[in-house]
VOBA-1610 file (N, C-alpha, C; in pm, whole numbers, padded with zeros to 5 digits, always signed):
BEGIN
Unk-01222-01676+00713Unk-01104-01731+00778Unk-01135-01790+00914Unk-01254-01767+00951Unk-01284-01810+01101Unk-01359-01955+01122Unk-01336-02001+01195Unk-01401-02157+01181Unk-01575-02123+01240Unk-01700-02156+01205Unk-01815-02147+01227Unk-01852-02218+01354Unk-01925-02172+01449Unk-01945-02251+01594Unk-02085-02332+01544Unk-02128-02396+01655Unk-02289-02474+01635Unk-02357-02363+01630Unk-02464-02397+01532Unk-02615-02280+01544Unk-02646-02257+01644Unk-02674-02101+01629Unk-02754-02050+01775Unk-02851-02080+01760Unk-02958-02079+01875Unk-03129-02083+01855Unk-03151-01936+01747Unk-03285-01965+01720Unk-03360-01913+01613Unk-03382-01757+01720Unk-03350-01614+01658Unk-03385-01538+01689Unk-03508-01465+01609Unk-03625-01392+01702Unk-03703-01295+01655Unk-03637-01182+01522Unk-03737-01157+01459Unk-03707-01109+01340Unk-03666-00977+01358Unk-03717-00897+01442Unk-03617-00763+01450Unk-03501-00810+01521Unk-03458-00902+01584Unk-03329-00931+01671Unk-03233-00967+01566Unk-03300-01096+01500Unk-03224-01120+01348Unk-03174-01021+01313Unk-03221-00911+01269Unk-03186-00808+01200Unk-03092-00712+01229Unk-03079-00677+01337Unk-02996-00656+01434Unk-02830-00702+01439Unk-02855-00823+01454Unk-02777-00965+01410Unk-02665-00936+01249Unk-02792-00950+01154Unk-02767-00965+01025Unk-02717-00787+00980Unk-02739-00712+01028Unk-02753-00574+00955Unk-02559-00529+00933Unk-02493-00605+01086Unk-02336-00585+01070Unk-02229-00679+00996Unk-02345-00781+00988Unk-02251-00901+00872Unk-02285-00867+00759Unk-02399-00796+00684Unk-02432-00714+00605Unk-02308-00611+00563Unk-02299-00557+00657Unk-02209-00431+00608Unk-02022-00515+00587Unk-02026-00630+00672Unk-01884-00677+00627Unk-01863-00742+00447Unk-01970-00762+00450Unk-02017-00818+00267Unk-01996-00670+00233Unk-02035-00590+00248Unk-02051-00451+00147Unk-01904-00436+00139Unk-01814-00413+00242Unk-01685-00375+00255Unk-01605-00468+00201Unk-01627-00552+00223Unk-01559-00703+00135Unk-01551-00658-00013Unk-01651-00668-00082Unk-01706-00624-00192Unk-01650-00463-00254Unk-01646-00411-00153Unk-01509-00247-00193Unk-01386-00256-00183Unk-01364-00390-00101Unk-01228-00427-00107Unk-01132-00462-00203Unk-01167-00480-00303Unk-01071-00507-00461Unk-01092-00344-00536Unk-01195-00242-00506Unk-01176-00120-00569Unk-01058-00049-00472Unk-01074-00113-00361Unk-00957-00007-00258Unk-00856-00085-00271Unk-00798-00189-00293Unk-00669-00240-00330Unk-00666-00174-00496Unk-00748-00198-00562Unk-00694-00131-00703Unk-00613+00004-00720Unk-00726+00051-00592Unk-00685+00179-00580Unk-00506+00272-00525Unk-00486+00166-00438Unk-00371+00151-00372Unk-00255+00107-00423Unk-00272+00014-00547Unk-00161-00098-00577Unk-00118-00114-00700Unk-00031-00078-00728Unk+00029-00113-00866Unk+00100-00257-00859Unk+00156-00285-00955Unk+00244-00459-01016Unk+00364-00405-00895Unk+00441-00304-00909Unk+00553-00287-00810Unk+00540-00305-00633Unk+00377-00312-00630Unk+00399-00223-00488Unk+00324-00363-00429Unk+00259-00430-00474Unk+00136-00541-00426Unk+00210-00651-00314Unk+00332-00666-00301Unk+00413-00752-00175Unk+00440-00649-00087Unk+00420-00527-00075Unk+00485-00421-00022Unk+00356-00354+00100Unk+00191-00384-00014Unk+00086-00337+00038Unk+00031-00420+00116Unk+00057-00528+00145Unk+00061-00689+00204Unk+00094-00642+00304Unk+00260-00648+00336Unk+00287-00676+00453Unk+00209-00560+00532Unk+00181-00418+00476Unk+00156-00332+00596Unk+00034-00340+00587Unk-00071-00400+00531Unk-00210-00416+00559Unk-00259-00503+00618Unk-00167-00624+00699Unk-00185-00713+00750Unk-00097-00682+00903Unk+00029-00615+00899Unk+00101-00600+00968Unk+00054-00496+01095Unk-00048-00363+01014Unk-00092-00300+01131Unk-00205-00331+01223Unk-00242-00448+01185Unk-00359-00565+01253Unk-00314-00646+01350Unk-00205-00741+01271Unk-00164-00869+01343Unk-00150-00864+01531Unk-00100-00668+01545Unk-00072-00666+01685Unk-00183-00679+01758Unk-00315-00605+01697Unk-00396-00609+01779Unk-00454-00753+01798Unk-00465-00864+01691Unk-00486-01008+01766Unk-00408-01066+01824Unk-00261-01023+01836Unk-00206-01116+01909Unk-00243-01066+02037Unk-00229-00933+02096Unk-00303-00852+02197Unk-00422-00937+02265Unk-00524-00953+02138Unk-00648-00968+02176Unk-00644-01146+02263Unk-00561-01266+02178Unk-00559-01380+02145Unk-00461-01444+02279Unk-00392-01359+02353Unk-00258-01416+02374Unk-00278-01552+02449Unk-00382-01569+02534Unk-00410-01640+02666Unk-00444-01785+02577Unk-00497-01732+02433Unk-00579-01838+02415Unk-00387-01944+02325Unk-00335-01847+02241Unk-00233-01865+02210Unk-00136-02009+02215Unk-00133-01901+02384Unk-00041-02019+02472Unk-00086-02164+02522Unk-00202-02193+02487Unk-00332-02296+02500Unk-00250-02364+02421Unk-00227-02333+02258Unk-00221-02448+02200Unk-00123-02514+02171Unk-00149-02631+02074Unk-00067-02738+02063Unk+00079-02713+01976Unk+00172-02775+01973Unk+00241-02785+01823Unk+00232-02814+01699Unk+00112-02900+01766Unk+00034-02965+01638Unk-00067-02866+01563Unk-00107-02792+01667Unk-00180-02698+01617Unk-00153-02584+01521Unk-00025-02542+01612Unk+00051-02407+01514Unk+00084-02454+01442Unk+00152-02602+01380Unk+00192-02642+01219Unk+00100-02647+01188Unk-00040-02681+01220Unk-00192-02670+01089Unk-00209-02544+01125Unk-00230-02475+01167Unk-00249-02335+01146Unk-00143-02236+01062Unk-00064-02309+01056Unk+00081-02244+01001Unk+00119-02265+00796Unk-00003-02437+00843Unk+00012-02480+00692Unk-00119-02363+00613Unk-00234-02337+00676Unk-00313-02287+00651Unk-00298-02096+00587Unk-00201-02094+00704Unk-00123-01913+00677Unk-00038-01910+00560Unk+00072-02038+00495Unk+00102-02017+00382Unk+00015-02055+00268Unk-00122-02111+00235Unk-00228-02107+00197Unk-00269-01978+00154Unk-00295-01905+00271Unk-00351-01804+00252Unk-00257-01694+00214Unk-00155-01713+00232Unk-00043-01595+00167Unk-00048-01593+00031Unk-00087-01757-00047Unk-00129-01758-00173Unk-00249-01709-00236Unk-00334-01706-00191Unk-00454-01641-00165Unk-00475-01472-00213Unk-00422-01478-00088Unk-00411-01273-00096Unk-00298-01179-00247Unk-00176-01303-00252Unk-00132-01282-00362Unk-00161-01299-00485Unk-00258-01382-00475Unk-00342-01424-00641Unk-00397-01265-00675Unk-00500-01269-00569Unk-00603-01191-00515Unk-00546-01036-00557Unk-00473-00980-00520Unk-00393-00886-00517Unk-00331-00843-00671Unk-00235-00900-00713Unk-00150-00981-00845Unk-00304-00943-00901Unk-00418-01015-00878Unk-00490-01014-01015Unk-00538-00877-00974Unk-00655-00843-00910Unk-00740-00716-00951Unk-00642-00593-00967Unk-00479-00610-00938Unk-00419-00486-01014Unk-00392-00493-01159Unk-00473-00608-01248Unk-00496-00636-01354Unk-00597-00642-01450Unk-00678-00644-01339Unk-00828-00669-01395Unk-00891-00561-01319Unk-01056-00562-01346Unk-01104-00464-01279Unk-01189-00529-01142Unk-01236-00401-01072Unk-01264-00479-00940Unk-01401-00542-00959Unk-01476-00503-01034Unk-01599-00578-01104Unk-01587-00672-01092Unk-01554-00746-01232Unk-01457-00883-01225Unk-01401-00986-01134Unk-01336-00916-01081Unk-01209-00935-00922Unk-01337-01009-00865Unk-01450-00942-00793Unk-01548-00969-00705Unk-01629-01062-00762Unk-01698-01116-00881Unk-01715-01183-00937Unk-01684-01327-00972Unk-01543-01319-01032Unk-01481-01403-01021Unk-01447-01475-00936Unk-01385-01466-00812Unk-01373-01472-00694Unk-01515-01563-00636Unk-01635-01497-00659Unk-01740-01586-00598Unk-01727-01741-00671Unk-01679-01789-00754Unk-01713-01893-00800Unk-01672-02007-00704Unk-01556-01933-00613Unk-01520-02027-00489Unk-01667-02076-00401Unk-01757-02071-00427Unk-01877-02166-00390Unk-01943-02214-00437Unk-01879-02226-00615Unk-01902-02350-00677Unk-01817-02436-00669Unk-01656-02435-00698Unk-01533-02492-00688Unk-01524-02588-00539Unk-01602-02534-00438Unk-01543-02627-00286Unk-01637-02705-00297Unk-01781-02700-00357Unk-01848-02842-00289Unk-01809-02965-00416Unk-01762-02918-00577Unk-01731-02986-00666Unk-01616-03069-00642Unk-01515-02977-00526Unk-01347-03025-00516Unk-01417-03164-00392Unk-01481-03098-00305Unk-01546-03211-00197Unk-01615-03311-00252Unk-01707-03326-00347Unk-01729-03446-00401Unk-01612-03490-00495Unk-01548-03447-00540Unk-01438-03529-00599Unk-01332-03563-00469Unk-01317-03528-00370Unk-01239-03553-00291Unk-01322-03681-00218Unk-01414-03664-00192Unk-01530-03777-00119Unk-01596-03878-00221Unk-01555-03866-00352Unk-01648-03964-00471Unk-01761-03981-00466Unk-01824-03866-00416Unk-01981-03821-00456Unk-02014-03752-00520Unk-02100-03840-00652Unk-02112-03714-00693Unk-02211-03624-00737Unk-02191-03506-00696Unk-02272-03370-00724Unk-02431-03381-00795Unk-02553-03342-00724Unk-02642-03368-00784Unk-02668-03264-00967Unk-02746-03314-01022Unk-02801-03232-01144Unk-02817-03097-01147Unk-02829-03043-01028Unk-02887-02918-01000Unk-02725-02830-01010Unk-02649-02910-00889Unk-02559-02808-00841Unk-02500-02799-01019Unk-02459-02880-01064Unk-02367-02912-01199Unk-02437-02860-01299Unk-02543-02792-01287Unk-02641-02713-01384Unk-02578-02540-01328Unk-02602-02521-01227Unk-02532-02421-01135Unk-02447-02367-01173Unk-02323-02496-01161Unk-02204-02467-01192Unk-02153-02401-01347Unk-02209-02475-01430Unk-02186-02463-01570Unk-02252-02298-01592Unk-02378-02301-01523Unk-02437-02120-01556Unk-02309-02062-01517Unk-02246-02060-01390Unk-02150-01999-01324Unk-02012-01950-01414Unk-01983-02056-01477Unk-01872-02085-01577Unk-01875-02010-01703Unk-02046-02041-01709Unk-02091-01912-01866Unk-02057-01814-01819Unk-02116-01737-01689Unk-02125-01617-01670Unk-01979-01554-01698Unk-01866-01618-01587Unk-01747-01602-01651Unk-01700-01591-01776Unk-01691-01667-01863Unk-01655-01654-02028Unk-01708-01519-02073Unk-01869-01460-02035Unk-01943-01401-02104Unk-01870-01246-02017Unk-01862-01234-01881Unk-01768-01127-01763Unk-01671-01063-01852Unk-01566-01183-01895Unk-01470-01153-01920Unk-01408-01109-02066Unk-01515-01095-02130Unk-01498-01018-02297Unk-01521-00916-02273Unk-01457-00837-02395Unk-01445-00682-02416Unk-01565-00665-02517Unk-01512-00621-02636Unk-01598-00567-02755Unk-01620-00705-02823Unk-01541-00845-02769Unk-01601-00932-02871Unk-01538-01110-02790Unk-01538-01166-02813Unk-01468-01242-02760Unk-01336-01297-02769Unk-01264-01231-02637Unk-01118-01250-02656Unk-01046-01323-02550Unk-00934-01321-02551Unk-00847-01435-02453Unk-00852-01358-02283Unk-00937-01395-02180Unk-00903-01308-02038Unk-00817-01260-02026Unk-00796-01187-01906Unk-00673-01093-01953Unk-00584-01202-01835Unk-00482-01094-01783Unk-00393-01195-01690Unk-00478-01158-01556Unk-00511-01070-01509Unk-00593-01021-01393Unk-00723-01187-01327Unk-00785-01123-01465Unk-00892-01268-01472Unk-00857-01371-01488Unk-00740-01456-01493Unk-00672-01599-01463Unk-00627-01571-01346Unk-00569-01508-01275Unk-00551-01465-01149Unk-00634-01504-01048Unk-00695-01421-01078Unk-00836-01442-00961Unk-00905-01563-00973Unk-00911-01631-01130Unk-00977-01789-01102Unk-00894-01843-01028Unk-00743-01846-01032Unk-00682-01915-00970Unk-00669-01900-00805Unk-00721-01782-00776Unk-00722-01730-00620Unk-00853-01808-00553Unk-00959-01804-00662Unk-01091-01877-00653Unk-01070-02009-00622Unk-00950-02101-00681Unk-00902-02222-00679Unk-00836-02230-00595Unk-00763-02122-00502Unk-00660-02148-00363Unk-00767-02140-00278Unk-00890-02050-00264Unk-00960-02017-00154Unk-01003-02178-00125Unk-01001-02215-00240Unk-01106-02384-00208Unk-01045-02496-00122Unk-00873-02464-00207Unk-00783-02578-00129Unk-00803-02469+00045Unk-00775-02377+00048Unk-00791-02339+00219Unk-00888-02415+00270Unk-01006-02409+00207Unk-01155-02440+00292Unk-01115-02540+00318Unk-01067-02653+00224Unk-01085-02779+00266Unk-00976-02828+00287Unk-00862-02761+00331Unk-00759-02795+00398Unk-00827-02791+00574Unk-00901-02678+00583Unk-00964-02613+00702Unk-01024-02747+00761Unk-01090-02809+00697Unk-01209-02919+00730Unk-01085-03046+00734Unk-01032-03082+00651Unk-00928-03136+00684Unk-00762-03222+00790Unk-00756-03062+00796Unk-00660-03040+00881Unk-00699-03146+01050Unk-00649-03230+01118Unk-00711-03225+01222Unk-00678-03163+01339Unk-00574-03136+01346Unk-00515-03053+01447Unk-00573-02904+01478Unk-00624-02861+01308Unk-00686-02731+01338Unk-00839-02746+01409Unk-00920-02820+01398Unk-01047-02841+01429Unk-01074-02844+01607Unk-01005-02825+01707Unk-01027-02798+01775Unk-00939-02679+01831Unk-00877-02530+01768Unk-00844-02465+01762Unk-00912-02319+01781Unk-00944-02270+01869Unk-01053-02139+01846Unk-01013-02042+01711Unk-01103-01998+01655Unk-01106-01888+01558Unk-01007-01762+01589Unk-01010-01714+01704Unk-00951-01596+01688Unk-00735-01665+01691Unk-00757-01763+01781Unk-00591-01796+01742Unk-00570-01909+01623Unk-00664-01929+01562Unk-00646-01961+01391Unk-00676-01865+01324Unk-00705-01765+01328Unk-00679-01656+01257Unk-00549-01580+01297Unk-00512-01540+01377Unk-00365-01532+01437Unk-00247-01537+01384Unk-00268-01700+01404Unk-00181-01708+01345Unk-00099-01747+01201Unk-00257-01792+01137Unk-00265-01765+01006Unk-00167-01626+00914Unk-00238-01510+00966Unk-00221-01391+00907Unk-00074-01379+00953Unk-00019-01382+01091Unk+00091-01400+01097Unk+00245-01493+01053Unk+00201-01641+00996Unk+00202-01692+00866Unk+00248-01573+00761Unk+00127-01534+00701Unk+00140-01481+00604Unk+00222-01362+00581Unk+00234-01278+00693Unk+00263-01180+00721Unk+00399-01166+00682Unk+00502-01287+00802Unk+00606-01404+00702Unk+00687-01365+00642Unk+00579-01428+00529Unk+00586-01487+00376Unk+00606-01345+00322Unk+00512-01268+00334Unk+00518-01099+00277Unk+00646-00999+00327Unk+00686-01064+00421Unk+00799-00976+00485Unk+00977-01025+00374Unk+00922-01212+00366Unk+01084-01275+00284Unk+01027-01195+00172Unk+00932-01182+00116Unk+00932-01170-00047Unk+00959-01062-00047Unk+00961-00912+00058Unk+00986-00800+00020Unk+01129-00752+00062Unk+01176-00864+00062Unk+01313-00868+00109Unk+01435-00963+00005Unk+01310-00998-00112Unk+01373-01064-00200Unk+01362-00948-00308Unk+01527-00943-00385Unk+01560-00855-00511Unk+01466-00869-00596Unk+01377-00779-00668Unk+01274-00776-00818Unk+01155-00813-00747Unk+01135-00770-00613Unk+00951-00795-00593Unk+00897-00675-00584Unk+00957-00529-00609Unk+00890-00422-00593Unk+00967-00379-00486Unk+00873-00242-00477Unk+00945-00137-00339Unk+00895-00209-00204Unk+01010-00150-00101Unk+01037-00236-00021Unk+00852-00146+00067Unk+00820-00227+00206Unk+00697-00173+00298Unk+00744-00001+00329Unk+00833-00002+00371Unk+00882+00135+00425Unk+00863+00235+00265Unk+00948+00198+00191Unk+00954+00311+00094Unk+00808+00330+00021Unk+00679+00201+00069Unk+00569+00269-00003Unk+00480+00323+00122Unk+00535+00313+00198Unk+00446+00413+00329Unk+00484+00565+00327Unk+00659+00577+00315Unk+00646+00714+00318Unk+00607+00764+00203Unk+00576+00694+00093Unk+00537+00741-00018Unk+00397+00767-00031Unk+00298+00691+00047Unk+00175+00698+00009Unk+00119+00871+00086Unk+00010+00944+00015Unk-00042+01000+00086Unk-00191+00963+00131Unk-00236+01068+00209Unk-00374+01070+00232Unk-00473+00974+00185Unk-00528+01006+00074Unk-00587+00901+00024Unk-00559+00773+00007Unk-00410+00710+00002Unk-00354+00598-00006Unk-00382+00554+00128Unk-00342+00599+00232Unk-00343+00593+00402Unk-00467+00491+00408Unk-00556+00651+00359Unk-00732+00598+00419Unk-00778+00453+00332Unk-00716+00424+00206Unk-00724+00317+00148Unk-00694+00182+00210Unk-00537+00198+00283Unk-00485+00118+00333Unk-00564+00042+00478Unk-00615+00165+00547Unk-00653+00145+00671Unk-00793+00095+00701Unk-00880+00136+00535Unk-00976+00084+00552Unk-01007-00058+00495Unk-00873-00110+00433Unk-00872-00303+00444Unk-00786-00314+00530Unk-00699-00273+00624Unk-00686-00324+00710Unk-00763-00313+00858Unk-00846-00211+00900Unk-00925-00182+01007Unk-01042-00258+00968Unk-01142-00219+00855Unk-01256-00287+00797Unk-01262-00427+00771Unk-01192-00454+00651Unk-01227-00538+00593Unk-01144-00654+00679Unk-01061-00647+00721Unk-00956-00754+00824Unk-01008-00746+00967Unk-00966-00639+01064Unk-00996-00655+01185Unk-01155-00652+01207Unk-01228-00548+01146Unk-01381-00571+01167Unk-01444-00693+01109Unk-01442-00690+01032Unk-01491-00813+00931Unk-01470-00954+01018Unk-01358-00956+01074Unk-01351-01114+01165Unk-01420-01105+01289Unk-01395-00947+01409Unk-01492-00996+01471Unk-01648-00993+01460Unk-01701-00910+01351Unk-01807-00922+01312Unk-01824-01052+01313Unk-01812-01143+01223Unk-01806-01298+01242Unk-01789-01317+01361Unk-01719-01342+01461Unk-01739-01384+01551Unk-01835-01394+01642Unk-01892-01227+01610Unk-01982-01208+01720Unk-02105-01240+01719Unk-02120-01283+01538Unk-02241-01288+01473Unk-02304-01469+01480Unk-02186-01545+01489Unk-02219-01671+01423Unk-02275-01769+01542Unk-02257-01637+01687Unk-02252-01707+01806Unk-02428-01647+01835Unk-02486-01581+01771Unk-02597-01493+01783Unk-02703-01554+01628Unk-02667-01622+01570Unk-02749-01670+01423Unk-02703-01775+01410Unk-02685-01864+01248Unk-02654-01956+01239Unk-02561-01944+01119Unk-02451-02005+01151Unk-02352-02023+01018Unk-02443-02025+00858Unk-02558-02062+00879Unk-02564-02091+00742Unk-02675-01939+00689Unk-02685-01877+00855Unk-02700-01705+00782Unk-02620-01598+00756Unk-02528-01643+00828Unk-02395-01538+00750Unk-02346-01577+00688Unk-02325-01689+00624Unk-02308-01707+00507Unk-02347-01662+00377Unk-02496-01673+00364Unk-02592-01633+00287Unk-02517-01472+00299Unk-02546-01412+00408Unk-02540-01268+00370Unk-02369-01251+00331Unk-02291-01288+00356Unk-02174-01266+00326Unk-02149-01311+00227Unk-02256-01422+00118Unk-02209-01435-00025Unk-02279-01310-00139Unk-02359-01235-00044Unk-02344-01132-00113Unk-02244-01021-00150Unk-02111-01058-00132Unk-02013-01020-00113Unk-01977-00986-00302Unk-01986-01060-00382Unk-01952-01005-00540Unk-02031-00882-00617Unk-02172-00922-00551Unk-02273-00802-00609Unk-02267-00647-00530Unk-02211-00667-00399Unk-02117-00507-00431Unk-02002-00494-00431Unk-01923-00558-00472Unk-01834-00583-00568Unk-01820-00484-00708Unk-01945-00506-00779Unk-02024-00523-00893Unk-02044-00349-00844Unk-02120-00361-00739Unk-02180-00199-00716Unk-02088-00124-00669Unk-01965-00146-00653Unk-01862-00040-00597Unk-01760-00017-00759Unk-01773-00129-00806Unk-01705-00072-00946Unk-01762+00003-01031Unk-01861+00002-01020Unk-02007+00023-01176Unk-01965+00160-01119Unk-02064+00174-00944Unk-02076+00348-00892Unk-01984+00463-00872Unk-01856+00361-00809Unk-01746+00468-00743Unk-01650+00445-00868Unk-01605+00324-00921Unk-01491+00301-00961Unk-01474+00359-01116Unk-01648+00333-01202Unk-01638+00375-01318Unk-01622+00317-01425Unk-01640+00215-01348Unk-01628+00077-01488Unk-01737+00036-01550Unk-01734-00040-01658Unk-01797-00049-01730Unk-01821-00164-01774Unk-01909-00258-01775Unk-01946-00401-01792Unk-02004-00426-01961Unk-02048-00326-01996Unk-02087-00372-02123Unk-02204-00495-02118Unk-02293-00455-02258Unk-02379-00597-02274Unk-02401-00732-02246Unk-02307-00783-02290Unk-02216-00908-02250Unk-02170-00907-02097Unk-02083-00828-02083Unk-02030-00853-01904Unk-02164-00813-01808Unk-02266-00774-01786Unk-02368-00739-01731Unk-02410-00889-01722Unk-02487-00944-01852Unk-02524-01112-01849Unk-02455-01155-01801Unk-02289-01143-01778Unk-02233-01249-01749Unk-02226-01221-01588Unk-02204-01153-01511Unk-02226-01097-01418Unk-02377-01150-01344Unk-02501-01141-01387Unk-02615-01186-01380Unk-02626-01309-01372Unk-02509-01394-01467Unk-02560-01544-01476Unk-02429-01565-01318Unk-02348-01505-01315Unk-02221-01579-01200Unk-02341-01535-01058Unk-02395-01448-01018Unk-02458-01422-00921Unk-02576-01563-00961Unk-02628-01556-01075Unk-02727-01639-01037Unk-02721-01806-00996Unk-02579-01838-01089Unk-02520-01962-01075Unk-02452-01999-00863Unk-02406-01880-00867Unk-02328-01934-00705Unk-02416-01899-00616Unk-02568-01847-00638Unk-02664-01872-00575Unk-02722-01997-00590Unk-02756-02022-00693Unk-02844-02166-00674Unk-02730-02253-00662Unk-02611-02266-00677Unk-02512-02368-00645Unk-02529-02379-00489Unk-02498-02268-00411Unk-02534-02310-00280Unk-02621-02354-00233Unk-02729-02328-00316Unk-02871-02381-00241Unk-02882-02555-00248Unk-02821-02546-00376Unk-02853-02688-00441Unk-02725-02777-00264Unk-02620-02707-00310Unk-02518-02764-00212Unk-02594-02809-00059Unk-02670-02674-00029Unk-02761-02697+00116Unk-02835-02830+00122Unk-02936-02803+00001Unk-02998-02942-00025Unk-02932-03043+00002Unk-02793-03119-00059Unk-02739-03252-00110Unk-02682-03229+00071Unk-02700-03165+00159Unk-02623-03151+00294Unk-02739-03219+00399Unk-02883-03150+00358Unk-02958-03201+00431Unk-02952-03362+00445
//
């Protein structure tokens, strides 16, 4: 969600590491993040787990942000504003699906959003895509088909159309992001801001609209303990840490290394469902799993390439 600054100079390899070891751990948590929403969220409750997992955050950036806030434009807060109902779609795909699917999957699926943005960008730019990436892509696409069978080959479920389709909002964000011009000279922490606050919104009308589930209040006093620590650890972790990790990181390495480490973000995904969650990939979903990691790896690379 954060916009990437210019590359830092090249750091020494234990400094790197240093560097890399906490954007590391925001990929790991990322990646537990669809077993701890599974964990948390039923079809009733998923507009409900929104607003307060975003809501017990938002204060501390506006806190953090305010000075920079009042900086900006009008122009700015409507692209930042178009970007927050974006992303309200996003989190609801996102959400909506892995309380359908499993978080395996969820994390998986989900990565294909770095095949989908440089394909949507050459079709948006009428360039097109070298041999490699479109070799990439298609592994990527197998892997999916092959993910998403049971005992034989059957129709995805609704979970797994979900999440492609969340895969398909993340893309329109990116490149609304690049897009947008008003947002491009906007700092990160008050485009994130006010993004989430956007969204926040959006999660507050819908839980205030009849047939979306229990209202924020009635699933707080409802949740216990374990629900709490669920809640707090995507909203403390995976939201408030996770961004300034980025921040702190991209100004200390180079965008195109936290990246890398943060697209390791599906394969524990993969390892938080298999270990903690208990799922089960089967013959078939293992390959397919194998080929989506291997596809939105070399898709990026190939992507790096056609950039140089």
């Amino acid at each position: 969600m954060s916009s990437l600054a210019v590359p830092a100079p090249a750091l020494a390899p234990r400094r790197a590491w240093l560097t890399d070891l906490p954007v590391l751990v925001v990929a790991v948590v990322w990646g537990a993040s669809y077993l701890a929403a599974k964990g948390i969220t039923t079809t009733h409750t998923v507009v409900a787990v929104l607003v307060l997992r975003f809501a017990l955050v938002l204060p501390v950036l506006v806190v953090a942000g305010q000075r920079r806030l009042r900086t900006l434009t009008a122009a700015q807060w409507r692209g930042a504003a178009v970007l927050g109902l974006i992303l309200s779609g996003i989190f609801l795909l996102e959400t909506y699906g892995v309380v359908h699917t499993s978080a395996t999957n969820a994390g998986l699926i989900i990565s294909l959003t770095m095949i989908f943005t440089p394909l949507a960008e050459a079709a948006v730019s009428r360039r097109r895509p070298s041999a490699s990436f479109v070799a990439a892509a298609a592994l990527s696409v197998a892997g999916v088909v092959l993910l998403t069978q049971g005992g034989g080959f059957t129709t995805p479920s609704l979970g797994d159309l979900l999440m492609l389709l969340a895969a398909l909002a993340r893309t329109v964000h990116v490149l609304a992001m690049a897009r947008l011009v008003a947002v491009r000279s906007a700092d990160s922490l008050s485009l994130t801001t006010i993004q989430l606050g956007t969204a926040v919104a959006v999660f507050t009308v819908l839980a205030a609209t009849p047939g979306t589930g229990a209202s924020p209040w009635a699933v707080a006093v409802g949740f216990g303990p374990r629900e709490w620590a669920g809640l707090l650890f995507l909203s403390v972790f995976c939201t408030l840490f996770a961004f300034f990790v980025q921040m702190w990181a991209v100004r200390r390495t180079s965008p195109s290394r936290v990246s890398l480490l943060l697209g390791t973000e599906p394969l524990w995904a993969a390892a938080a469902g298999i270990a903690i969650g208990g799922e089960h990939l089967g013959a078939a979903g293992l390959v397919g799993g194998a080929l989506v990691l291997s596809g939105t790896s070399w898709g990026r690379r190939a992507a790096d390439r056609a950039d140089c």
